[in-house]
N, C-alpha and C positions, 0 to 999 in steps of 0.2 A: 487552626484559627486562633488569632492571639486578640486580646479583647484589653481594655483599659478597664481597672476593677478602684473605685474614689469612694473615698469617705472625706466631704466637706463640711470645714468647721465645726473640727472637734472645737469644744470651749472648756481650758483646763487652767486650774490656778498651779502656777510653781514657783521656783523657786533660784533662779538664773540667774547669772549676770558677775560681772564683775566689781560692781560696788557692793557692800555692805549691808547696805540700805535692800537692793533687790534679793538678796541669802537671806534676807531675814521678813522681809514684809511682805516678797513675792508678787509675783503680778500676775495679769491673766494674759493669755495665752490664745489665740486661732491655730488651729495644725491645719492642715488640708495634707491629704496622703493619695498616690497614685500608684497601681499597682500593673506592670505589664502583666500582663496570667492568660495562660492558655486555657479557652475557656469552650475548645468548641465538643467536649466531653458534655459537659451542661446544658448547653444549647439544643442537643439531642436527647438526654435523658431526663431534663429540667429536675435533677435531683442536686439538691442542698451539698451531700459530699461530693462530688463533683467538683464544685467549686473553691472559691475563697471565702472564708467569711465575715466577714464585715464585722459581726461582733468579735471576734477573734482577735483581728487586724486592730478593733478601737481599742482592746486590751493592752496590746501591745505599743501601741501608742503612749497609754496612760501609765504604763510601769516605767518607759525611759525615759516620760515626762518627770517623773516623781523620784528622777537622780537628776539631783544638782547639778548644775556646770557651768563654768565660766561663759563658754559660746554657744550659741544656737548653732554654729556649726559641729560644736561638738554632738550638742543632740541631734541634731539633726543627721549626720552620720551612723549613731545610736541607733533609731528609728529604723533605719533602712537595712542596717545589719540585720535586726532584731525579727524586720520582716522576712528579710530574706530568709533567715535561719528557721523561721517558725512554716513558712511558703516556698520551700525548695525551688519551686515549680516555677517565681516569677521570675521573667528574665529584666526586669528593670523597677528600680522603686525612687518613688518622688515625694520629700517630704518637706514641705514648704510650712515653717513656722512664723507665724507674726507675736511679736510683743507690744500689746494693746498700751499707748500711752505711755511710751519708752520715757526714761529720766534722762532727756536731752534738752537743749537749748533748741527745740523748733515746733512747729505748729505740725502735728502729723497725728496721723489715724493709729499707724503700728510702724515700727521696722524689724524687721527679721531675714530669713538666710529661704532659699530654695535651695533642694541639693537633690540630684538625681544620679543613683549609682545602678549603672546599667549592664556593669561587665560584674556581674558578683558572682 
Protein backbone atom coordinates (compact mmCIF):
# COMPACT_ATOMS: atom_id res chain seq x y z
CA UNK A 1 0.00 0.00 0.00
CA UNK A 2 1.74 3.27 -1.00
CA UNK A 3 0.33 6.25 0.83
CA UNK A 4 1.26 10.27 0.30
CA UNK A 5 3.21 11.35 3.69
CA UNK A 6 3.03 16.06 3.40
CA UNK A 7 4.25 18.48 5.70
CA UNK A 8 2.43 21.98 4.58
CA UNK A 9 3.99 25.21 4.92
CA UNK A 10 6.91 24.90 6.54
CA UNK A 11 7.89 28.83 7.28
CA UNK A 12 11.61 29.27 7.22
CA UNK A 13 13.99 32.46 6.88
CA UNK A 14 17.06 32.07 4.49
CA UNK A 15 19.19 33.00 2.59
CA UNK A 16 18.94 32.43 -1.59
CA UNK A 17 19.11 34.11 -4.54
CA UNK A 18 21.17 35.47 -6.87
CA UNK A 19 21.35 39.14 -5.98
CA UNK A 20 23.30 40.32 -2.99
CA UNK A 21 20.76 41.85 -1.47
CA UNK A 22 18.81 38.23 -0.97
CA UNK A 23 22.69 36.46 0.50
CA UNK A 24 22.62 38.84 2.79
CA UNK A 25 19.00 40.15 4.12
CA UNK A 26 17.32 36.70 3.24
CA UNK A 27 13.80 36.34 2.85
CA UNK A 28 11.02 34.06 4.09
CA UNK A 29 10.39 31.13 2.55
CA UNK A 30 6.81 28.42 2.34
CA UNK A 31 8.24 24.78 1.63
CA UNK A 32 5.50 22.33 1.25
CA UNK A 33 7.15 18.54 0.92
CA UNK A 34 5.58 15.34 -0.43
CA UNK A 35 6.66 12.15 0.35
CA UNK A 36 5.44 8.73 -1.76
CA UNK A 37 6.07 6.01 1.38
CA UNK A 38 4.90 2.86 1.71
CA UNK A 39 2.84 2.97 4.52
CA UNK A 40 0.58 -0.03 4.83
CA UNK A 41 3.26 -1.54 7.67
CA UNK A 42 1.55 1.34 9.84
CA UNK A 43 -1.71 1.19 8.98
CA UNK A 44 -1.79 -2.26 10.73
CA UNK A 45 0.48 -1.85 13.58
CA UNK A 46 -0.37 2.16 13.90
CA UNK A 47 3.25 2.15 15.46
CA UNK A 48 5.30 5.61 15.00
CA UNK A 49 8.47 3.36 13.68
CA UNK A 50 6.65 2.02 11.15
CA UNK A 51 6.33 5.05 9.36
CA UNK A 52 7.88 8.48 8.16
CA UNK A 53 8.23 11.12 10.42
CA UNK A 54 7.27 14.26 10.12
CA UNK A 55 9.54 15.78 12.57
CA UNK A 56 12.33 14.00 10.94
CA UNK A 57 11.37 15.01 7.52
CA UNK A 58 10.85 18.98 8.86
CA UNK A 59 14.56 18.68 10.03
CA UNK A 60 15.73 17.85 7.03
CA UNK A 61 13.98 20.51 5.40
CA UNK A 62 15.46 23.02 7.66
CA UNK A 63 19.31 21.95 7.48
CA UNK A 64 19.18 22.34 3.30
CA UNK A 65 17.18 25.30 3.80
CA UNK A 66 20.05 26.81 5.89
CA UNK A 67 22.66 26.27 2.68
CA UNK A 68 22.78 28.99 0.64
CA UNK A 69 22.12 28.77 -3.12
CA UNK A 70 21.78 30.65 -5.87
CA UNK A 71 18.41 28.63 -7.22
CA UNK A 72 15.53 27.21 -5.58
CA UNK A 73 16.08 24.69 -7.81
CA UNK A 74 19.14 23.90 -6.52
CA UNK A 75 17.48 23.59 -3.14
CA UNK A 76 14.86 22.24 -4.05
CA UNK A 77 16.86 19.12 -5.48
CA UNK A 78 18.79 19.29 -2.09
CA UNK A 79 15.59 18.63 -0.12
CA UNK A 80 14.68 15.59 -2.01
CA UNK A 81 18.13 14.05 -2.13
CA UNK A 82 18.32 14.67 1.42
CA UNK A 83 14.92 12.99 1.89
CA UNK A 84 15.45 10.41 0.05
CA UNK A 85 18.84 9.44 1.78
CA UNK A 86 17.38 9.92 5.17
CA UNK A 87 13.73 7.67 3.99
CA UNK A 88 15.20 4.94 1.75
CA UNK A 89 11.91 3.50 1.65
CA UNK A 90 10.12 6.69 -0.49
CA UNK A 91 9.69 5.89 -3.96
CA UNK A 92 9.01 9.73 -5.04
CA UNK A 93 9.70 13.26 -3.21
CA UNK A 94 8.00 16.51 -3.93
CA UNK A 95 9.51 19.79 -2.77
CA UNK A 96 7.72 22.79 -3.86
CA UNK A 97 9.46 25.98 -2.48
CA UNK A 98 7.89 29.66 -2.50
CA UNK A 99 9.88 32.79 -2.07
CA UNK A 100 7.43 35.22 -0.17
CA UNK A 101 7.73 38.76 -1.81
CA UNK A 102 10.53 37.89 -4.44
CA UNK A 103 12.75 41.28 -5.49
CA UNK A 104 11.01 41.54 -8.80
CA UNK A 105 9.22 44.10 -10.87
CA UNK A 106 5.55 42.54 -10.17
CA UNK A 107 2.74 42.36 -7.97
CA UNK A 108 2.75 38.59 -6.66
CA UNK A 109 2.22 36.71 -3.36
CA UNK A 110 5.66 34.23 -3.93
CA UNK A 111 7.53 32.75 -6.85
CA UNK A 112 9.50 29.68 -6.55
CA UNK A 113 10.32 26.15 -8.18
CA UNK A 114 8.21 22.62 -7.63
CA UNK A 115 10.43 19.58 -8.18
CA UNK A 116 9.52 16.11 -7.97
CA UNK A 117 12.18 13.24 -8.09
CA UNK A 118 10.61 10.03 -8.50
CA UNK A 119 13.18 7.65 -9.96
CA UNK A 120 15.78 8.00 -6.80
Amino acid sequence: MQGKIYIQDIRLRAFHGVLPQEREVGNDYIINLTVDYPIDTACLTDNVADTMSYADAAEVVKQEMAVSSNLLEHVAYRICRAIKARFPQATAVTADIRKVAPPMPADCTAAGVTLTLDTL
